[in-house]
DSSP file (Angstrom, degrees, kcal/mol; ACC not computed):
  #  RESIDUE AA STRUCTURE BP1 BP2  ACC     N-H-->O    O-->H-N    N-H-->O    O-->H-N    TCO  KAPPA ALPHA  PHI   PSI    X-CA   Y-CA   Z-CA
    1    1 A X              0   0    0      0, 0.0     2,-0.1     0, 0.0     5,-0.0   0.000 360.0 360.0 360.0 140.8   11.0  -16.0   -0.4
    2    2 A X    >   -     0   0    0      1,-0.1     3,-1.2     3,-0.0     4,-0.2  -0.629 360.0-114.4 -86.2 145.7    8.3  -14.2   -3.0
    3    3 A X  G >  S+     0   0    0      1,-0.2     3,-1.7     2,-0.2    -1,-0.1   0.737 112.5  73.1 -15.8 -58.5    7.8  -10.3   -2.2
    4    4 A X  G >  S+     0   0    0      1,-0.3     3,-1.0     2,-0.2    -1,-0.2   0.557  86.0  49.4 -51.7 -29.9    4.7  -11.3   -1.4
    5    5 A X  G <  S+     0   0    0     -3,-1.2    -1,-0.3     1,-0.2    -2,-0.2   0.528 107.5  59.0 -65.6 -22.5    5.2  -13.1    1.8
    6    6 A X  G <  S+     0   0    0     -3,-1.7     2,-1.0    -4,-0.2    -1,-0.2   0.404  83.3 101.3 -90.9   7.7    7.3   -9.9    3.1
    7    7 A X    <   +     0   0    0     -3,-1.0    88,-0.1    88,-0.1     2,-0.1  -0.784  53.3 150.7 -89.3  78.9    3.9   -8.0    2.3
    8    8 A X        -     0   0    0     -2,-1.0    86,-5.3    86,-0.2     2,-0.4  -0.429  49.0-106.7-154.2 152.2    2.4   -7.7    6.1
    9    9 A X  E     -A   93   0A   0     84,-0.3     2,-0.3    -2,-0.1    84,-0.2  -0.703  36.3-130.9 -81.7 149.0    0.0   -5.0    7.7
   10   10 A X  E     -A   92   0A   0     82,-1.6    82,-1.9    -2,-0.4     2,-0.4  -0.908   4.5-147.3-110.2 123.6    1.7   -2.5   10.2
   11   11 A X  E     -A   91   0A   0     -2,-0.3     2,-0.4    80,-0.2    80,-0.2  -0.894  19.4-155.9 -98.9 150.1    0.6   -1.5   13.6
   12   12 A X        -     0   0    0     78,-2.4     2,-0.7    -2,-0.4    14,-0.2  -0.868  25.9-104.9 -97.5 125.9    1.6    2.2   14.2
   13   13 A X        -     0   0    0     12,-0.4    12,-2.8    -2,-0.4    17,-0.0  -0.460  30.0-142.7 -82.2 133.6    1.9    3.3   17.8
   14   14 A X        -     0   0    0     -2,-0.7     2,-0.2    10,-0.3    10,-0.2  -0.036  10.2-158.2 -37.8 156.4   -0.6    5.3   19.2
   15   15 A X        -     0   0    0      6,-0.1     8,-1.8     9,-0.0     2,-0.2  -0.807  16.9-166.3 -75.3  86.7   -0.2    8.6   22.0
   16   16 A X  B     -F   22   0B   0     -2,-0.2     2,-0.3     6,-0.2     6,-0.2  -0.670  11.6-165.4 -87.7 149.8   -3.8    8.8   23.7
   17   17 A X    >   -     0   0    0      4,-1.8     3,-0.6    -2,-0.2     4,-0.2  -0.865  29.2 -95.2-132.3-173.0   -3.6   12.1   25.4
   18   18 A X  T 3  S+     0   0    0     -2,-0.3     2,-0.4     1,-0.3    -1,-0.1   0.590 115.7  58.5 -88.9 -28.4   -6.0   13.3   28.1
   19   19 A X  T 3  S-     0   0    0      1,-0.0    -1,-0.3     0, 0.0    -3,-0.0  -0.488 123.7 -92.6-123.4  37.4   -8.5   15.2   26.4
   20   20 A X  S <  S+     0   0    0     -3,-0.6    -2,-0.2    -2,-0.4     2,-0.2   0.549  84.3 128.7  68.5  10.3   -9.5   12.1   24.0
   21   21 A X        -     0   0    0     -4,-0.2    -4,-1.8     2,-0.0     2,-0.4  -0.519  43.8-150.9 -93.7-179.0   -6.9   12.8   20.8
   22   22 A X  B     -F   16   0B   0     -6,-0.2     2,-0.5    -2,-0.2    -6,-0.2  -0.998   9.3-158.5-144.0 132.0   -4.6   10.4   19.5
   23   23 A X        -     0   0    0     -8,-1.8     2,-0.7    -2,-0.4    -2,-0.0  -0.966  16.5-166.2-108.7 129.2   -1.3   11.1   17.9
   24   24 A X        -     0   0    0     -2,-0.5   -10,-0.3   -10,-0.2     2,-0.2  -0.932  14.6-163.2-116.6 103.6   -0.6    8.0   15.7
   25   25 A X        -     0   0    0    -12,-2.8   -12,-0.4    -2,-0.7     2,-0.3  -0.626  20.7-165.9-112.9-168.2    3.3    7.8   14.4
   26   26 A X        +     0   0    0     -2,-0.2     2,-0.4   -14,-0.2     5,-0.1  -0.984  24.5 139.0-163.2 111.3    5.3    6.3   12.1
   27   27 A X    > > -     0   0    0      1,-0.3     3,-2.9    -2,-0.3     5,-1.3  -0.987  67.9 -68.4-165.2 178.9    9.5    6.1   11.9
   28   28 A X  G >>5S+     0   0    0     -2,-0.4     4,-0.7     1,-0.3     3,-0.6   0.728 133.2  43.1 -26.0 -92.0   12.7    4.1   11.3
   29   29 A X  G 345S+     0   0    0      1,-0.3    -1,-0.3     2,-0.2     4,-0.1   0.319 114.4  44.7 -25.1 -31.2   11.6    2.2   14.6
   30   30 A X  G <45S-     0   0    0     -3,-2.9    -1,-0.3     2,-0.1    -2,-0.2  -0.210 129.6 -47.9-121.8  44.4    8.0    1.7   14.1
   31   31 A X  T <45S+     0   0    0     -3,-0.6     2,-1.1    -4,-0.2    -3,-0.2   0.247 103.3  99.7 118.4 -19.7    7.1    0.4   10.5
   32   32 A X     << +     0   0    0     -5,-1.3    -1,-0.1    -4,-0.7     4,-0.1  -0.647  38.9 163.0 -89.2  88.4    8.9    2.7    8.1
   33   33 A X        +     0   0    0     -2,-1.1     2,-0.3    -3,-0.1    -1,-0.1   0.256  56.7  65.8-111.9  23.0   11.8    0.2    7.4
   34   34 A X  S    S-     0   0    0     -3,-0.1     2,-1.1    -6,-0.1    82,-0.1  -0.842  95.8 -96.5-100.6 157.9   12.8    2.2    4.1
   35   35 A X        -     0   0    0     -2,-0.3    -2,-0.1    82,-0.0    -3,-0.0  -0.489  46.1-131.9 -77.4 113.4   14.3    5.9    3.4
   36   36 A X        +     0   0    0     -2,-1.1    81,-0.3     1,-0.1     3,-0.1  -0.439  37.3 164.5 -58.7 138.6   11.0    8.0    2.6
   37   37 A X        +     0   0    0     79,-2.9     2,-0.4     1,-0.7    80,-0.3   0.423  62.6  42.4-137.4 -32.0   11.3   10.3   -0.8
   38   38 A X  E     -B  116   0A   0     78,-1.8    78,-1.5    81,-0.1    -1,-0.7  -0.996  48.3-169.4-160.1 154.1    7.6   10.9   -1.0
   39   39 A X  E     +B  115   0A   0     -2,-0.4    76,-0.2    76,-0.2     2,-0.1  -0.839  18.8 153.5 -58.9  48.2    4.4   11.5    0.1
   40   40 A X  E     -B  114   0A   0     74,-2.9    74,-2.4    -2,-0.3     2,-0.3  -0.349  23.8-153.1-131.8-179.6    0.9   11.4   -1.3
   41   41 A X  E     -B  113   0A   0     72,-0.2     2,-0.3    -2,-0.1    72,-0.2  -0.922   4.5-160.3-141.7 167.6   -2.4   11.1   -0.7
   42   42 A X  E     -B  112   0A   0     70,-0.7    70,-3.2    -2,-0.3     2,-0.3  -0.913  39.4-178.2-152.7 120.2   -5.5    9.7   -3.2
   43   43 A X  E     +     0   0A   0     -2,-0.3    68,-0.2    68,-0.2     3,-0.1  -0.731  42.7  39.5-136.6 154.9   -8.6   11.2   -1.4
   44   44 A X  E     +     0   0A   0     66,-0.5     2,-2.9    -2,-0.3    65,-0.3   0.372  61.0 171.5 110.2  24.2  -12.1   11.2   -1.7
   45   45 A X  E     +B  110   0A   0     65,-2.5    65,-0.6    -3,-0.2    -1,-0.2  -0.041   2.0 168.7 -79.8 105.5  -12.8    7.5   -2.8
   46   46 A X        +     0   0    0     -2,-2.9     2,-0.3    63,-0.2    -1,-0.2   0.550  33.8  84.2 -67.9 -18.3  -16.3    7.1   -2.7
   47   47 A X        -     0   0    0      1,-0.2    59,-0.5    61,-0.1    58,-0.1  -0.386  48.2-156.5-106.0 140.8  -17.4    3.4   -4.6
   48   48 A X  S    S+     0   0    0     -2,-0.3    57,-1.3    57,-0.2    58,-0.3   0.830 108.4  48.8 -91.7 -49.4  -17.8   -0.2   -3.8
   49   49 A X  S    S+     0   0    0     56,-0.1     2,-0.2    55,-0.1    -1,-0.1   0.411  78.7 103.5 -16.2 -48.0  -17.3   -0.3   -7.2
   50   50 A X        -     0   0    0     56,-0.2     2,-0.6    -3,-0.1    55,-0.5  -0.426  51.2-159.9 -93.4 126.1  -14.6    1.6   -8.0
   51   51 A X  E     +G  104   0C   0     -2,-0.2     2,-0.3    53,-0.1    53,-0.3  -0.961  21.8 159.3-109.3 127.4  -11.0   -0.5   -8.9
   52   52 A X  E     +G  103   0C   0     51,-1.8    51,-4.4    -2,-0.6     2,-0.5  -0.759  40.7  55.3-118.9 159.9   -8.0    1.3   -8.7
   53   53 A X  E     +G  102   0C   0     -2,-0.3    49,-0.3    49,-0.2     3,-0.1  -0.890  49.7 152.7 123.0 -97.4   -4.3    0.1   -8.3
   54   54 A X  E     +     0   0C   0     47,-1.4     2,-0.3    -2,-0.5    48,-0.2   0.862  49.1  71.0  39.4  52.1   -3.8   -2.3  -11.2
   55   55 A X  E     -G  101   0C   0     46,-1.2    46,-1.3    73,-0.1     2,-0.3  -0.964  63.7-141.2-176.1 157.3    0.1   -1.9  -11.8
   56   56 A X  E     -J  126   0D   0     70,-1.7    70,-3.2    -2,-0.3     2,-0.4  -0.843  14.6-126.8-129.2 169.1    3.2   -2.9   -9.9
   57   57 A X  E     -J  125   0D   0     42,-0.4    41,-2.9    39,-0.3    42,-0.8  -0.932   5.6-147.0-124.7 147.7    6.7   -1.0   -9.3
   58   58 A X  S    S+     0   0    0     66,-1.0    -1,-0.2    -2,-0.4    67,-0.1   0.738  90.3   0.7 -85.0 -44.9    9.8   -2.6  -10.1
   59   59 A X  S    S+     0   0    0     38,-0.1    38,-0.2    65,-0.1    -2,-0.1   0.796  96.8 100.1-129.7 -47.6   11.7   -0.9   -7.2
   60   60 A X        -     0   0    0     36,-0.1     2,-0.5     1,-0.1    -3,-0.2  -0.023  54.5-149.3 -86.4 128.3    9.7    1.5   -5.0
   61   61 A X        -     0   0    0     35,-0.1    56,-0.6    36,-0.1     2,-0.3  -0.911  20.0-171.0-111.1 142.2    8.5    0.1   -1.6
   62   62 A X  E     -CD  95 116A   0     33,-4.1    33,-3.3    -2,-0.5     2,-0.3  -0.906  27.7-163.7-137.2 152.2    5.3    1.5   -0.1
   63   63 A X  E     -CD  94 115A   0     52,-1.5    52,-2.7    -2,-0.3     2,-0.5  -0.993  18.8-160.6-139.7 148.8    3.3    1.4    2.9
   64   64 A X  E     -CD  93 114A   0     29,-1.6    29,-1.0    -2,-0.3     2,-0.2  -0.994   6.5-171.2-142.9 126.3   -0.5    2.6    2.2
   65   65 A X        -     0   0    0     48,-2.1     2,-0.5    -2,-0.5    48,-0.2  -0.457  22.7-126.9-104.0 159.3   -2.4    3.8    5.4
   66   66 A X        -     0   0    0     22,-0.5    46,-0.2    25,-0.4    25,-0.2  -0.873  18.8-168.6-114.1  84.5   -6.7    4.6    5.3
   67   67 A X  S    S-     0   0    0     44,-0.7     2,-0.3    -2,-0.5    -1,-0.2   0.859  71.3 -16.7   7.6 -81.6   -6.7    7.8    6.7
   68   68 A X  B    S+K  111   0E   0     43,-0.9    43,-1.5    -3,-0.1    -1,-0.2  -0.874 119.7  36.4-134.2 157.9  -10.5    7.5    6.9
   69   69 A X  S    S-     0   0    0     -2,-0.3     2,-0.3    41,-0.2    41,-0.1  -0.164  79.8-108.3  90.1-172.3  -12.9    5.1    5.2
   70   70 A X        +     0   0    0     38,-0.1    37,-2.8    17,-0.1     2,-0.3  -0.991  32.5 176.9-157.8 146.2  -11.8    1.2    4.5
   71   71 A X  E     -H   86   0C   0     15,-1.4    15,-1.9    -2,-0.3     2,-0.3  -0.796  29.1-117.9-147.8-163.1  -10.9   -0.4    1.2
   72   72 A X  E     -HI  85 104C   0     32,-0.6    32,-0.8    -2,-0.3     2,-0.3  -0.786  27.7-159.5-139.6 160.9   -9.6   -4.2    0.4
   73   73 A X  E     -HI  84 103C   0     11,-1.0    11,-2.3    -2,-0.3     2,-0.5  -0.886   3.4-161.3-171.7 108.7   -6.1   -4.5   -1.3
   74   74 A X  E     - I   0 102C   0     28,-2.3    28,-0.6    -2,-0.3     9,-0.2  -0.897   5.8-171.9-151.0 158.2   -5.0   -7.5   -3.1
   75   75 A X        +     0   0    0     -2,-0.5     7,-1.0    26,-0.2    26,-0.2  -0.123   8.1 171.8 -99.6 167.7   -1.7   -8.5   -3.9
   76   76 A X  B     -L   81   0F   0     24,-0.3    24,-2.1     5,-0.2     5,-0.2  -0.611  26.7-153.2-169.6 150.3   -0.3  -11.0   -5.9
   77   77 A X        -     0   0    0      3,-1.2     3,-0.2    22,-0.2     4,-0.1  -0.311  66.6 -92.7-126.0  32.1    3.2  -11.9   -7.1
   78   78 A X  S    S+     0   0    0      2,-0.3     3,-0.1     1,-0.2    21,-0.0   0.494 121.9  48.1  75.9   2.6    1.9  -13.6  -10.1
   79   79 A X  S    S+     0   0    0      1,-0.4     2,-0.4    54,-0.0    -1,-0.2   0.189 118.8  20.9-130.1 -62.4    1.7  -17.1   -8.7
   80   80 A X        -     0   0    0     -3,-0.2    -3,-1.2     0, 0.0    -1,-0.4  -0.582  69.1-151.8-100.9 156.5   -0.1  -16.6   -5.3
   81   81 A X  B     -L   76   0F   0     -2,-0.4    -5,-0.2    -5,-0.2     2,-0.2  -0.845   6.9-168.1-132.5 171.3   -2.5  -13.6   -3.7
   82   82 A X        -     0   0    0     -7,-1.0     2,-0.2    -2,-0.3   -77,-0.0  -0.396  11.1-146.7-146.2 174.0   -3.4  -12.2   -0.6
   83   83 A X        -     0   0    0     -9,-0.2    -9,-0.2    -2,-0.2     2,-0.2  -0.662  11.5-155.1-162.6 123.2   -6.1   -9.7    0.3
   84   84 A X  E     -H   73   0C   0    -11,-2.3   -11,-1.0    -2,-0.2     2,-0.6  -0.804  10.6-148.0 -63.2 114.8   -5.8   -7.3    2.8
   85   85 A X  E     -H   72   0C   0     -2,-0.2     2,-0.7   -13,-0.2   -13,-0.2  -0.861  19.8-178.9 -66.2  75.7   -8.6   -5.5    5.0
   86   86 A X  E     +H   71   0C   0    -15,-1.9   -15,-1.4    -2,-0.6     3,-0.1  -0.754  34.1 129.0-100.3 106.5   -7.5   -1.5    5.9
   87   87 A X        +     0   0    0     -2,-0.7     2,-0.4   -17,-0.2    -1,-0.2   0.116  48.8  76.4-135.9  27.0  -10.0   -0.3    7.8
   88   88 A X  B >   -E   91   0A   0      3,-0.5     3,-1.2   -20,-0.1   -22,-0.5  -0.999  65.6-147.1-135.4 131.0   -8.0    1.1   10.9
   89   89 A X  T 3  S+     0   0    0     -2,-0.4    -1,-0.1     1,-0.2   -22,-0.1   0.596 103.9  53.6 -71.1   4.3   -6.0    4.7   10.2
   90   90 A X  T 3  S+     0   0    0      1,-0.1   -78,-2.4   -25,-0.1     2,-0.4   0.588  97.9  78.1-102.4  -0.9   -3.2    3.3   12.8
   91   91 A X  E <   -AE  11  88A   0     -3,-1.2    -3,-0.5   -80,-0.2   -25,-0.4  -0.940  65.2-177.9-115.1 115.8   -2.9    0.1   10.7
   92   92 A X  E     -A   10   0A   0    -82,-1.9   -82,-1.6    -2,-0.4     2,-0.4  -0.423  24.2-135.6 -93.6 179.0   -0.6    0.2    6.9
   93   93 A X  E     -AC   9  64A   0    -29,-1.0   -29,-1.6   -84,-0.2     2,-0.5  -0.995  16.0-145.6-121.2 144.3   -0.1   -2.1    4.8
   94   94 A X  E     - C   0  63A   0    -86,-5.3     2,-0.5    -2,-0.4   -31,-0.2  -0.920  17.3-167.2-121.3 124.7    3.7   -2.4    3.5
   95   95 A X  E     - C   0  62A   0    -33,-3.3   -33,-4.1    -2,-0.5     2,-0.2  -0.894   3.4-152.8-118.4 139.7    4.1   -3.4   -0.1
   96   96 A X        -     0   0    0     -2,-0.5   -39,-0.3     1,-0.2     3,-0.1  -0.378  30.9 -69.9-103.0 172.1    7.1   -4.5   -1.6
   97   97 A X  S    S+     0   0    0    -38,-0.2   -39,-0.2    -2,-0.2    -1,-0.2  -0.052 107.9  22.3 -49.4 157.4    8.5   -4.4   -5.1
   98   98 A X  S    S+     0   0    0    -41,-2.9     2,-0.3     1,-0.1   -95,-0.2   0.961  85.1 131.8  57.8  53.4    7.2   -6.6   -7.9
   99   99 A X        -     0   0    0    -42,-0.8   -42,-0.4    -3,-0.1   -22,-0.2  -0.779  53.9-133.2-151.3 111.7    3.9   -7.1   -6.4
  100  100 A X        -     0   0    0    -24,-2.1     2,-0.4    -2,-0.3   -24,-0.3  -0.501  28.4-163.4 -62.9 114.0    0.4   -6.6   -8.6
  101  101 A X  E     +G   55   0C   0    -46,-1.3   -47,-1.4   -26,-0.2   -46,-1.2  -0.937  20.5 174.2-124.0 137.4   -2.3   -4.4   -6.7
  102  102 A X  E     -GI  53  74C   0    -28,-0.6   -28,-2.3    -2,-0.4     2,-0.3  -0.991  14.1-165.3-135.4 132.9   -5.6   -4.1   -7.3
  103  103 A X  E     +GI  52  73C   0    -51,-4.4   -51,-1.8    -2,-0.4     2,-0.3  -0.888  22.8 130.0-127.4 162.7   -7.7   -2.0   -4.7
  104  104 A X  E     +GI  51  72C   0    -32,-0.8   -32,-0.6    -2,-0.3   -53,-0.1  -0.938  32.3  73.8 157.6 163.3  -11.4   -1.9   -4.4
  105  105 A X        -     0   0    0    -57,-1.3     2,-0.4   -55,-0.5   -57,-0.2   0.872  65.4-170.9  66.7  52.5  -14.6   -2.1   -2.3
  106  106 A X        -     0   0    0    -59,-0.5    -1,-0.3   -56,-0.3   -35,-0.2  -0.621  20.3-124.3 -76.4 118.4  -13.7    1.5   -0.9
  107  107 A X    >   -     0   0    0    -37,-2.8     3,-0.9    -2,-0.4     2,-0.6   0.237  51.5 -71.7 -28.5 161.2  -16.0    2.7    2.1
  108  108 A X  T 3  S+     0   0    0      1,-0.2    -1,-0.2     3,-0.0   -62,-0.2  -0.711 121.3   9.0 -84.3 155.2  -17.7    6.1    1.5
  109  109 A X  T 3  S+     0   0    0     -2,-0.6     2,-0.4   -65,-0.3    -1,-0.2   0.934  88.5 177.8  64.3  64.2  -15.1    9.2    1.6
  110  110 A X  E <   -B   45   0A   0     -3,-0.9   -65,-2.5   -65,-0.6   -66,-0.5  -0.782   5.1-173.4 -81.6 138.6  -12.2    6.6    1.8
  111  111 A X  E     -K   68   0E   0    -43,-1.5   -43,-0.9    -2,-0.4   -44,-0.7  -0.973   4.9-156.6-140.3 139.9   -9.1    8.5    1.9
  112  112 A X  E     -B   42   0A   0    -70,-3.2     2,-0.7    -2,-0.4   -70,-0.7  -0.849  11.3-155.8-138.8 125.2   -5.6    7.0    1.7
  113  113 A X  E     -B   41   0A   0     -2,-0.5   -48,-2.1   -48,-0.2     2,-0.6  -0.668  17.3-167.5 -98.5 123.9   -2.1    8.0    2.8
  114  114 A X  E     -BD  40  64A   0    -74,-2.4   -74,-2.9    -2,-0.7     2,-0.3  -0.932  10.7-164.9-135.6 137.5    1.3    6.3    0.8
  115  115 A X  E     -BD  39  63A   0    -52,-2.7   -52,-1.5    -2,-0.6     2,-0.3  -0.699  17.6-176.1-105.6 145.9    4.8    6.5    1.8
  116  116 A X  E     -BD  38  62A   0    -78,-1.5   -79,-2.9    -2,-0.3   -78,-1.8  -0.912  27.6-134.9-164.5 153.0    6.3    5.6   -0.9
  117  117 A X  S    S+     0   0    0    -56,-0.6     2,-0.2    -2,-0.3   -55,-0.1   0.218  82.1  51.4-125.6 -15.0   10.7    5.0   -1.1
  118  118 A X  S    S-     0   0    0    -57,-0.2   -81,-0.2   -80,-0.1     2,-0.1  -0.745  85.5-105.9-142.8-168.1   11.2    6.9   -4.5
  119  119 A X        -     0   0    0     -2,-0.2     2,-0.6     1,-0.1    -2,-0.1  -0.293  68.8 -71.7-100.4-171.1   10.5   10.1   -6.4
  120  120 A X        +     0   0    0     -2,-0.1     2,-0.4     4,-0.0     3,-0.1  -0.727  59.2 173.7 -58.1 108.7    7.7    9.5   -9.1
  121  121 A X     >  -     0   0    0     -2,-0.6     4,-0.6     1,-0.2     3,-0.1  -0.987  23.0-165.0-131.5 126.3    9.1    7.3  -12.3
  122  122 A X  T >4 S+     0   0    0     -2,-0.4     3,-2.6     1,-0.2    -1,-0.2   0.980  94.1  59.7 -78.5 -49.2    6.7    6.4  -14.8
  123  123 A X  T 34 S+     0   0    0      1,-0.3    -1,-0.2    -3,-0.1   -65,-0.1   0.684  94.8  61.3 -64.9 -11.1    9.2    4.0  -15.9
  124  124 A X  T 34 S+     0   0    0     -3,-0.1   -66,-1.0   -67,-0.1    -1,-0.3   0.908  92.5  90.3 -66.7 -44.2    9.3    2.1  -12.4
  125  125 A X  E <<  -J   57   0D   0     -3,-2.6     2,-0.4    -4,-0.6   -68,-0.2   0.030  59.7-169.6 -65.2 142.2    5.8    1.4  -13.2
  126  126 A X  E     +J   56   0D   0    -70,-3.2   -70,-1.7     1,-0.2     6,-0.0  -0.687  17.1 179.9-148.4  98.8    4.6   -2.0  -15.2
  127  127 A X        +     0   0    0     -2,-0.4     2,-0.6   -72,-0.2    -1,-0.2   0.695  59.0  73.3 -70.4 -32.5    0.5   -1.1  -16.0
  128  128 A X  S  > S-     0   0    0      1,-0.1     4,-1.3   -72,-0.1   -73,-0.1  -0.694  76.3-143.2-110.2 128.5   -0.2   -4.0  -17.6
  129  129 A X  H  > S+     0   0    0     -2,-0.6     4,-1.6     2,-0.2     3,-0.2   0.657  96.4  45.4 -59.0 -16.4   -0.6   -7.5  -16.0
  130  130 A X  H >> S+     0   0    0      2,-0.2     3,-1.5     1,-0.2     4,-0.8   0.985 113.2  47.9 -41.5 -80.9    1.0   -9.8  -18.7
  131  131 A X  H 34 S+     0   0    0      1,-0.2    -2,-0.2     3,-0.2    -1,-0.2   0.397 109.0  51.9 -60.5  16.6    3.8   -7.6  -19.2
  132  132 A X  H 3X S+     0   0    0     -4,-1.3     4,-1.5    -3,-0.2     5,-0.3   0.753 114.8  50.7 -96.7 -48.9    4.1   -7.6  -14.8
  133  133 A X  H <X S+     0   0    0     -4,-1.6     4,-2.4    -3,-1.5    -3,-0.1   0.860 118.1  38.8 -60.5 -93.0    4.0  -12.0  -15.6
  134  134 A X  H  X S+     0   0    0     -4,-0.8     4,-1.4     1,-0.2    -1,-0.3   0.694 111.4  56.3 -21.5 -33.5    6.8  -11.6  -18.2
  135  135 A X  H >> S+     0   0    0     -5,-0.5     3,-2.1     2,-0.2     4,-0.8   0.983 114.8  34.7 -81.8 -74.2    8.6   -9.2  -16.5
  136  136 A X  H 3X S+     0   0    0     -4,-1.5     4,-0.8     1,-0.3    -2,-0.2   0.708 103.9  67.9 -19.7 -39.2    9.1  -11.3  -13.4
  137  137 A X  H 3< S+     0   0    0     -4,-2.4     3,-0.5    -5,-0.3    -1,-0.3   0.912 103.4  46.4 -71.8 -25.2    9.3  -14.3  -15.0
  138  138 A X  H << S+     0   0    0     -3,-2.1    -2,-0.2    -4,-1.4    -1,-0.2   0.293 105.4  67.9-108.1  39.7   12.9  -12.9  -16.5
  139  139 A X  H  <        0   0    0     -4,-0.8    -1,-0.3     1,-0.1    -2,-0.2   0.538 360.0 360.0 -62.5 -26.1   13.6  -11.7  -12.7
  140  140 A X     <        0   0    0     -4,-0.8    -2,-0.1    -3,-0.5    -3,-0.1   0.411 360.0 360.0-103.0 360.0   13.8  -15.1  -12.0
């Protein structure tokens, strides 16, 4: 089965509490089905325009939440794509290894929270989309 088919949006459960707040969490049990090493956030994305993402990770599993705002996310595992809607902060998206992301058509003030399975390694990283085809192809 390609990475890509294990690539699914996450509902997060909800807490409504009397006075109209919501606690929204996240754990072993509810969507996080990796060990968490890190934390980040990529804030203020303003553009319809704007493309980010454009790289895959060799190892690191992620799940990437919208805070606020809504952006489009699509995947591809070098033979087939997906596109993804995030426009709900209780809904993630869980991305797996080996999987090409390109993000775009970001709402104004989109801001976006990723859980992410490893520390920062540039070398985990594979920026260019050939060398993401090549590289997979001698996974295979």
């Amino acid at each position: 089965m390609s990475n890509l088919n294990k690539c699914k949006l996450i509902d997060f459960k909800n807490h409504n509490f009397n006075d109209g707040s919501i606690l929204t969490y996240a754990d072993e049990h509810n969507g996080i089905d990796f060990n968490l090493k890190r934390i980040y956030f990529i804030t203020n994305l303003n553009n319809e325009s704007l493309r980010r993402g454009f790289h895959a990770h060799k190892n690191l599993h992620q799940i990437l939440v919208p805070l606020s705002g809504s952006l489009e996310i699509e995947l591809s595992d070098g033979n087939n794509k997906k596109t993804f809607n995030l426009n709900k902060n209780n809904v993630g998206l869980r991305i797996h290894p080996l999987i090409w992301r390109e993000f775009y058509n970001f709402s104004n003030n989109t801001n976006i929270l990723v859980l992410a399975s490893l520390n920062y390694s540039e070398d985990d990283y594979i920026r260019n989309y050939n060398d993401f085809l090549k590289y997979i192809e001698n996974e295979s």
